[in-house]
N, C-alpha and C positions, 0 to 999 in steps of 0.2 A: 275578787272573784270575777271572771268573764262572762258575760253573758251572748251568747252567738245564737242568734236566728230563735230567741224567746227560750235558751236552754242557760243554767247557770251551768257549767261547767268546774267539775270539781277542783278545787284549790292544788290538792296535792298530788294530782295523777299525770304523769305524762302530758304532752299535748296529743301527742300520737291515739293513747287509748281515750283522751277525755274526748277528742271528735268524734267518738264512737257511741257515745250520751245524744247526740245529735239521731234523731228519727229520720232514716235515711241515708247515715254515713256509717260504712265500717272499714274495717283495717288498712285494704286497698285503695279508698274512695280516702281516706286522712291521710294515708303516705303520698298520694299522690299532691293534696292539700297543701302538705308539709312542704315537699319538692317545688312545687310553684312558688309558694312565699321565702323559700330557701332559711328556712328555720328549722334548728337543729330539734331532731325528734327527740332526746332526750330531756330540753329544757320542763319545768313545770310549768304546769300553768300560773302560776304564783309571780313565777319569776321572769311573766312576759311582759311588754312595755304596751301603752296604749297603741301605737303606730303596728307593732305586731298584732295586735286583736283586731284592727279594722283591717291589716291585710287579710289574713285570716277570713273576716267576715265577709272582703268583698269576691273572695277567691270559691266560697261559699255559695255567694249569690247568683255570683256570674256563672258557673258550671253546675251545679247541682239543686234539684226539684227538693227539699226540705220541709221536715214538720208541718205543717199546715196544709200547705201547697199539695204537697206527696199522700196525706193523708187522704187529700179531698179525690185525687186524682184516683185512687185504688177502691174508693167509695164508687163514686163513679165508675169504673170499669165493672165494678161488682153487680150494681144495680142496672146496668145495660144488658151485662148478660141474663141476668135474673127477667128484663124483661122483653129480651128474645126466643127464651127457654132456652138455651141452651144451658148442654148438663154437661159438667165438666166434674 
């Protein structure tokens, strides 16, 4: 089982749909993932080597705000505006 950016990623689903378990990535944002590491979106996750999960992971890191990170960030925007009044 992979574990990317504190997510386990399902054993037997695509890579394509499992980077979509990831809070902050979907379809467009994992194809695009896929492309950079040049691994085939059909493989499973099962069936990826260690060197493929840390490409994965750093392709992750380096381009996209993730789980944590992304959560805090939307928290913060939220509570800014809340304490501007502004009404949206």
């Amino acid at each position: 089982m992979a574990r990317i950016s504190g997510v386990d990623l399902p054993a037997n689903k695509r890579i394509q749909i499992a980077l979509t378990y990831i809070f902050g990535i979907g379809l467009p944002t994992a194809n695009k993932i896929i492309k950079e590491t040049n691994i085939d979106p059909d493989r499973r996750v099962k069936d990826l080597t260690d060197d493929e999960i840390n490409l994965l992971r750093k392709a992750i890191e380096k381009g996209n705000k993730v789980e944590g990170d992304l959560r805090t960030d939307i928290a913060f925007n939220i509570k800014r505006l809340m304490d501007i009044g502004c009404y949206r």
